[in-house]
C-alpha positions as CSV (number, residue, x, y, z in Angstrom):
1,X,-7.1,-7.6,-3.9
2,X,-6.0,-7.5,-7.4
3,X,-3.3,-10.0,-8.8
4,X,-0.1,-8.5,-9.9
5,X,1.9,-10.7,-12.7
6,X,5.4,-9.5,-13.6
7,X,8.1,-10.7,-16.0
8,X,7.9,-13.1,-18.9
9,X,7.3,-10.4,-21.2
10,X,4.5,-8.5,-19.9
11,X,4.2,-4.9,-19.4
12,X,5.8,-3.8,-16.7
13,X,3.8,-2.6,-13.4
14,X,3.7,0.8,-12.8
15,X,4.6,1.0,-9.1
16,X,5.0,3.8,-6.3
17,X,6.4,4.4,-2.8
18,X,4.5,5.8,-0.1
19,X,6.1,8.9,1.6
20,X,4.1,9.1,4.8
21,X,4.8,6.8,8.0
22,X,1.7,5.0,8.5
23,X,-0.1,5.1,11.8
24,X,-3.6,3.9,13.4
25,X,-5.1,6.9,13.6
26,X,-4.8,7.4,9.7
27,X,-6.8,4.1,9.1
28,X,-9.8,5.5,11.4
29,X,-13.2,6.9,10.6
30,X,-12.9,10.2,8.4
31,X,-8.9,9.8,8.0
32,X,-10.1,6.5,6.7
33,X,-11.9,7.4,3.7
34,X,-9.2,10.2,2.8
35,X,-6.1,7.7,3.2
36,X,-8.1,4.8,0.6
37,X,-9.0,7.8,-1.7
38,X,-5.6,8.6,-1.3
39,X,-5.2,5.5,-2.9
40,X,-7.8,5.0,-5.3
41,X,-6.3,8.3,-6.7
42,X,-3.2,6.5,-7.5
43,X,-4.8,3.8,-9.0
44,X,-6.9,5.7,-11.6
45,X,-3.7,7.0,-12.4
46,X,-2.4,3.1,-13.8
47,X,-0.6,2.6,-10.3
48,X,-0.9,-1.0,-10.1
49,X,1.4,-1.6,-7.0
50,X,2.2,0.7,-4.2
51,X,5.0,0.4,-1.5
52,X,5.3,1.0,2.1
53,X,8.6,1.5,4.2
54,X,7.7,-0.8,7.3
55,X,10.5,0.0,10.2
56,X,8.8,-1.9,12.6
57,X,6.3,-4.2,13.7
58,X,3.7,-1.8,14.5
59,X,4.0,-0.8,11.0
60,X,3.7,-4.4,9.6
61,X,0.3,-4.5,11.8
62,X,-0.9,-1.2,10.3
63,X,0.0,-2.2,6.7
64,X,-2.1,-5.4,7.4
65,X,-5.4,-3.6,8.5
66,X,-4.9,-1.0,5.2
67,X,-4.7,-3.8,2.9
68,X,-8.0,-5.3,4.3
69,X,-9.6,-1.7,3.1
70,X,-7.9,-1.2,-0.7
71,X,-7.8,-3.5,-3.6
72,X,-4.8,-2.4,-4.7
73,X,-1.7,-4.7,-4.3
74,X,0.6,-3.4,-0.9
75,X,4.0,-4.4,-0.6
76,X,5.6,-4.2,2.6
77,X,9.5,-3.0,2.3
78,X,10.7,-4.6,5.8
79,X,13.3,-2.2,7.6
80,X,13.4,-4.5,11.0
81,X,14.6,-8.0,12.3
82,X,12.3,-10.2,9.9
């Protein structure tokens, strides 16, 4: 995964938010290599950070295993009970 630095006068990161709700089935075998080109298509674009709602645990779980398969930076935006 790629570092991300922010403030002290750098540029700023361009950043987006993810619209779909992530599920299991999205990180498996051919839905696999669509969702990370998914992704790599936002990074050729100068993404350099990219968002997830994350309403629940199973999402937390799901957000983990995707971040194992990208190298761009994930932030999780928690929407439960820390």
């Amino acid at each position: 995964m790629k570092a991300v630095s922010v403030g002290g006068g750098l540029e700023p990161v361009i950043q987006t938010m993810w619209k779909d709700r992530l599920s299991f089935s999205d990180l498996e075998g051919e839905a696999a290599e669509k969702f990370v080109s998914r992704i790599e298509g936002l990074s050729s674009l100068g993404c350099g950070l990219l968002r997830f709602a994350v309403p629940d645990l199973e999402a937390a779980e799901i957000l983990g295993k995707l971040a194992s398969m990208v190298s761009m930076p994930l932030v999780a935006d928690i929407h439960f009970d820390y």
